[in-house]
C-alpha positions in Angstrom: 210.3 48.2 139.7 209.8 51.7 138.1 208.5 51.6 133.7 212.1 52.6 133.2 213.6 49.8 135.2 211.1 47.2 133.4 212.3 48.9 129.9 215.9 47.1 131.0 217.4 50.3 128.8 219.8 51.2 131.5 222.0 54.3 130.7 220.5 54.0 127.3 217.4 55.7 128.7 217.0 59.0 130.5 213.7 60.3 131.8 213.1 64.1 131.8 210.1 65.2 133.1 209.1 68.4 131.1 205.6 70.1 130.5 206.0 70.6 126.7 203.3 73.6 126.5 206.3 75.3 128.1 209.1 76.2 125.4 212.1 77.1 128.6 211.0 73.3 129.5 211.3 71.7 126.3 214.5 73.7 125.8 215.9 72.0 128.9 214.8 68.3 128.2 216.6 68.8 124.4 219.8 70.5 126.5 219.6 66.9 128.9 219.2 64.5 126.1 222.8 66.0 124.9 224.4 66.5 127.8 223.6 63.2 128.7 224.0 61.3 125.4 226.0 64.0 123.0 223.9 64.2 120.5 220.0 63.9 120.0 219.5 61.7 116.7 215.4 61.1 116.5 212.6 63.3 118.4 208.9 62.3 117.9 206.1 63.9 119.4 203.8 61.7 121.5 201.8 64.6 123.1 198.0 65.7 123.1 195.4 67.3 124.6 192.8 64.9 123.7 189.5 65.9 122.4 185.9 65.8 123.4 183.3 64.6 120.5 180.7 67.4 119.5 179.3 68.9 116.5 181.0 72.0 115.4 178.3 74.2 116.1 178.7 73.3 119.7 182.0 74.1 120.4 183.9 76.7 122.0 186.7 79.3 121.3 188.5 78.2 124.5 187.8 74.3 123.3 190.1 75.2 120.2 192.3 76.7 122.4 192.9 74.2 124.6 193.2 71.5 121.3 195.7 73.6 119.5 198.2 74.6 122.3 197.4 71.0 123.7 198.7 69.2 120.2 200.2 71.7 118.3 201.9 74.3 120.7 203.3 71.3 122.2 204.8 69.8 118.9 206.5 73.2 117.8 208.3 73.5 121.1 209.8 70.2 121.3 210.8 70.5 117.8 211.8 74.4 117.7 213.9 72.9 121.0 215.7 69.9 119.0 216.3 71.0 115.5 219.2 73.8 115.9 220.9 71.0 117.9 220.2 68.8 114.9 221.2 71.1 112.3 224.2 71.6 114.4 225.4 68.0 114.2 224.5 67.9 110.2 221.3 65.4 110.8 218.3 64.5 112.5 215.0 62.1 112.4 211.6 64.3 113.6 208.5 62.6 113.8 205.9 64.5 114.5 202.1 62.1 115.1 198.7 63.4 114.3 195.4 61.2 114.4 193.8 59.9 110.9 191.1 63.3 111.4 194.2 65.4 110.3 193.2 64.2 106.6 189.6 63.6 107.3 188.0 64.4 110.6 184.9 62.0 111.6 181.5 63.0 113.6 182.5 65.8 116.5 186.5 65.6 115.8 186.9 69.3 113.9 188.5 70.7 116.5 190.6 68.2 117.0 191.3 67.4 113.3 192.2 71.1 112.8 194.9 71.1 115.3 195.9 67.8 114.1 196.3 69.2 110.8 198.4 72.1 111.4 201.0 69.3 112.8 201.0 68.0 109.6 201.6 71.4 107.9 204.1 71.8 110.1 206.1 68.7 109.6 206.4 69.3 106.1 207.4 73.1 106.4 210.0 72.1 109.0 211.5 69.0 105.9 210.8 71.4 103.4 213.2 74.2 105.1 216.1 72.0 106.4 216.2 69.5 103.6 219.3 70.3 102.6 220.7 70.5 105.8 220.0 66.9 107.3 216.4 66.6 108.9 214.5 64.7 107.7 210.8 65.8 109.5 207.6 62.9 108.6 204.1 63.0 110.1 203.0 59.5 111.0 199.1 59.9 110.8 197.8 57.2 113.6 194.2 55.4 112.8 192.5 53.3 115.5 195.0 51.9 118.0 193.9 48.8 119.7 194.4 49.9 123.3 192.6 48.6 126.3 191.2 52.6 126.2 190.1 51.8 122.6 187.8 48.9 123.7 185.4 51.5 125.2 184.8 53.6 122.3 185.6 50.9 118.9 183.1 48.5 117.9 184.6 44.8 117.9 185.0 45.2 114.2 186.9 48.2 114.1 189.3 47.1 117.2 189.9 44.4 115.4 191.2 46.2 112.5 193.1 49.0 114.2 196.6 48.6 114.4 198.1 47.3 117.3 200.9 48.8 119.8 203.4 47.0 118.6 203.2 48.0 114.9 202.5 52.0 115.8 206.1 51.3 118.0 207.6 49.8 114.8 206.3 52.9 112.5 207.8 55.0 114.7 211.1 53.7 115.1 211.3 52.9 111.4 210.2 56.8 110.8 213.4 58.0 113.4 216.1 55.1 112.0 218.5 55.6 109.1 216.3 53.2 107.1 213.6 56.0 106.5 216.7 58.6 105.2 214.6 58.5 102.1 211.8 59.7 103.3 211.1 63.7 104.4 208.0 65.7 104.1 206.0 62.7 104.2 202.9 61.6 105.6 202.7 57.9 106.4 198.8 56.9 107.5 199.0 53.8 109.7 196.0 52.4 109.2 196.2 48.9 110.2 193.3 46.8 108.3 190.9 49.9 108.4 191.6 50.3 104.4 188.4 49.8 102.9 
């Protein structure tokens, strides 16, 4: 069986494969969604370009290229593609996700954390623009997730105080649900037990 058959969503689910660097394709997955479903209530933004680990000084202009239109080019075209049809229907949940070096970037992550933070700059200019208009935009700022890819680079200690799967699922659905229509402009840090 395919991931979407094991999902069991049935005609509650509909793939569209779209390269999101590419604004004509995010326009077309946001035109799908409604054609298909009427209306497109939550977006979030589970894209990125990843990031290799190196000191500043050893970086590269096409490096912070390929970070920013990897994570943040991506982010504004989904969005730019979703919102008019939100503001069209009076309402809308965006979520946008950036990694905890958006707020503070460890060893080798500035590139990376400076793409990371523009997301989060841009989630609150989107609230703070349409905030009387329905959308309500929040940046859910991911620590460690304990992945099986995590167990390579995480010491015991710290996959063991990352948040698992299930509760960065839960933050996200919470973040796109009527439950968080109190919430806009905000940045939630899911830290799991990292708190020190």
């Amino acid at each position: 069986a395919s991931g979407v058959e094991r999902l069991g969503a049935g005609d509650r689910l509909a793939p569209i494969v779209a390269d999101l660097s590419r604004s004509d394709d995010a326009e077309r997955a946001a035109a799908e969604t409604v054609s298909r479903f009427g209306r497109v209530d939550a977006t979030t933004t589970l894209v990125g370009a990843g990031y290799s680990q190196k000191p500043f000084a050893e970086t590269s202009l096409e490096e912070l290229r390929r970070v920013v239109e990897g994570n943040l080019y991506t982010t504004y075209t989904l969005c730019r593609a979703v919102v008019p049809r939100m503001l069209a229907q009076g309402e809308g949940y965006v979520v946008t996700v950036a990694g905890g070096s958006a707020l503070d970037p460890g060893y080798g992550r500035s590139l990376f954390a400076a793409s990371k933070a523009a997301i989060v700059a841009l989630t609150k200019g989107i609230a703070r623009d349409h905030k009387q208009q329905g959308i309500r935009a929040n940046c859910l700022v991911a620590g460690g997730i304990a992945t099986d890819a995590a167990r390579r680079y995480l010491s015991a200690e710290d996959f063991r105080n990352a948040s698992t799967m299930e509760e960065f699922a839960d933050a996200l659905v919470y973040l796109c649900s009527p439950g968080a229509s109190g919430l806009s402009g905000a940045v939630v840090e899911l830290n799991g037990r990292e708190v020190d």
